[in-house]
N, C-alpha and C positions, 0 to 999 in steps of 0.2 A: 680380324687381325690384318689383311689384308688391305681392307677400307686405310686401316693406320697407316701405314707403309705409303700407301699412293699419297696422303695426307700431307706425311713427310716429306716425300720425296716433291710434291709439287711444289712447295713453301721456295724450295729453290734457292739462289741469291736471299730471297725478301729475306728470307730467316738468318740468315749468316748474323743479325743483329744482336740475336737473345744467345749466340753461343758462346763460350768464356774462349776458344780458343780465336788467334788473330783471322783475317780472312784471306791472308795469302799461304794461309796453311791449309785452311777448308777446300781452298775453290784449285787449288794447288799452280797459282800463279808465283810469276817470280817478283820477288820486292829487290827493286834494283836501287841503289844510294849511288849517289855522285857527287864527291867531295871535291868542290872547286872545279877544274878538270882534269886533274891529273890521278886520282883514285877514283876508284870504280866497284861496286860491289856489288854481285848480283848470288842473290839466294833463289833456292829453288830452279835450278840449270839443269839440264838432262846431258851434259856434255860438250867439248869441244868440237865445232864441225870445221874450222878453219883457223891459223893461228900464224896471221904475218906482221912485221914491224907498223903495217900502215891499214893494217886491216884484220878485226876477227869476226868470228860467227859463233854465237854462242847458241845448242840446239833447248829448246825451251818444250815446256810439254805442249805447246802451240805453236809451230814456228818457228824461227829463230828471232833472235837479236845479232843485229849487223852493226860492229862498231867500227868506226873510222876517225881515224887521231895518223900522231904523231910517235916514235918508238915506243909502240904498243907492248906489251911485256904480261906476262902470267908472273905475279907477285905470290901467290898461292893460289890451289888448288883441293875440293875436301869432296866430296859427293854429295852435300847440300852447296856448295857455295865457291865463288871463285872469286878473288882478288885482283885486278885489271890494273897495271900502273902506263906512264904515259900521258901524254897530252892529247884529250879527247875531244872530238872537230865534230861527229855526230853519231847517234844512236837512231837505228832504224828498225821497225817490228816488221817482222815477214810472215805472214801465216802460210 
């Protein structure tokens, strides 16, 4: 039973193919959409680490996301997901 388990666990990434669920659910990354530049949505967030007109930090299970725009704004807020409105100048991953 054990042998199984290691089996599993080693397939890794490679496997995420043959599962019916998405793979930013499995691997538990965030899927970020960016409509034009002035909406922003990022799923799968661990939190707000910073939150100014010209700048945010969004805390990720790896890292953060470092956005930088124009009057930056929290449109919503949920514990899977945050809504970003504004005009957005750049997105930066920090591990």
């Amino acid at each position: 039973m054990a042998e199984n388990g290691r089996r599993l666990k080693d397939r890794g990434k490679k496997g995420i193919g043959w599962m019916p669920l998405p793979a930013d659910l499995v691997l538990n990354v965030p899927r970020i959409t960016l409509t034009g530049r002035e909406d922003l949505l990022i799923e799968n967030h661990r939190g707000i680490m910073e939150c100014q007109p010209q700048r945010m930090r969004i805390n990720l299970a790896r890292g953060y996301l470092e956005i930088t725009g124009q009057s930056l704004q929290i449109r919503s807020l949920c514990a899977e997901e945050i809504q970003l409105a504004g005009t957005v100048e750049q997105m930066t991953f920090v591990e």
